[in-house]
LOKOLMAR-525798 format. One line per 5 residues: number of its first residue (from 0); their letters; for each residue z, y, x of C-alpha. Coordinates in steps of 0.001 Angstrom, whole numbers. Layout:
% LOKOLMAR-525798
NUM	a	Z/Y/X ~ ...
//
This chain:
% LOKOLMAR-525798
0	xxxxx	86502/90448/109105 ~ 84738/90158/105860 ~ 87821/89936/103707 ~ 89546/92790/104996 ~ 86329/95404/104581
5	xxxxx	86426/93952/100690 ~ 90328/94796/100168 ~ 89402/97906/102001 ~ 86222/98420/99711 ~ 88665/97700/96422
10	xxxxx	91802/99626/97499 ~ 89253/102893/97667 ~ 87727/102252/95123 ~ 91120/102074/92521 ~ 92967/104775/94593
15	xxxxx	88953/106635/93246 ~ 89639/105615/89955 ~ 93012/106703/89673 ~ 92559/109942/90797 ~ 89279/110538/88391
20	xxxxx	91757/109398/85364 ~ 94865/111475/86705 ~ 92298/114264/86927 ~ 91000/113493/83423 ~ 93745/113140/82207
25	xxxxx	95572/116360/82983 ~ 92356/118332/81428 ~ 93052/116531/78458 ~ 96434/117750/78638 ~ 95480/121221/79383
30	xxxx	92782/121779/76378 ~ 95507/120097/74382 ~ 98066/122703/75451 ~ 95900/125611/74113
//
């Protein structure tokens, strides 16, 4: 039971992460642009 809230825990947390630096990243992209 334990395990499977941790992969839980750590597959949120880099789907999280990802879409922070996807965000990030296309700002970047934007500011760049103009």
């Amino acid at each position: 039971m334990r395990k499977n809230l941790v992969l839980i825990v750590t597959n949120l947390f880099a789907l999280t992460s990802t879409i922070i630096l996807l965000v990030v990243y296309e700002k970047i992209i934007i500011q760049l642009k103009l």
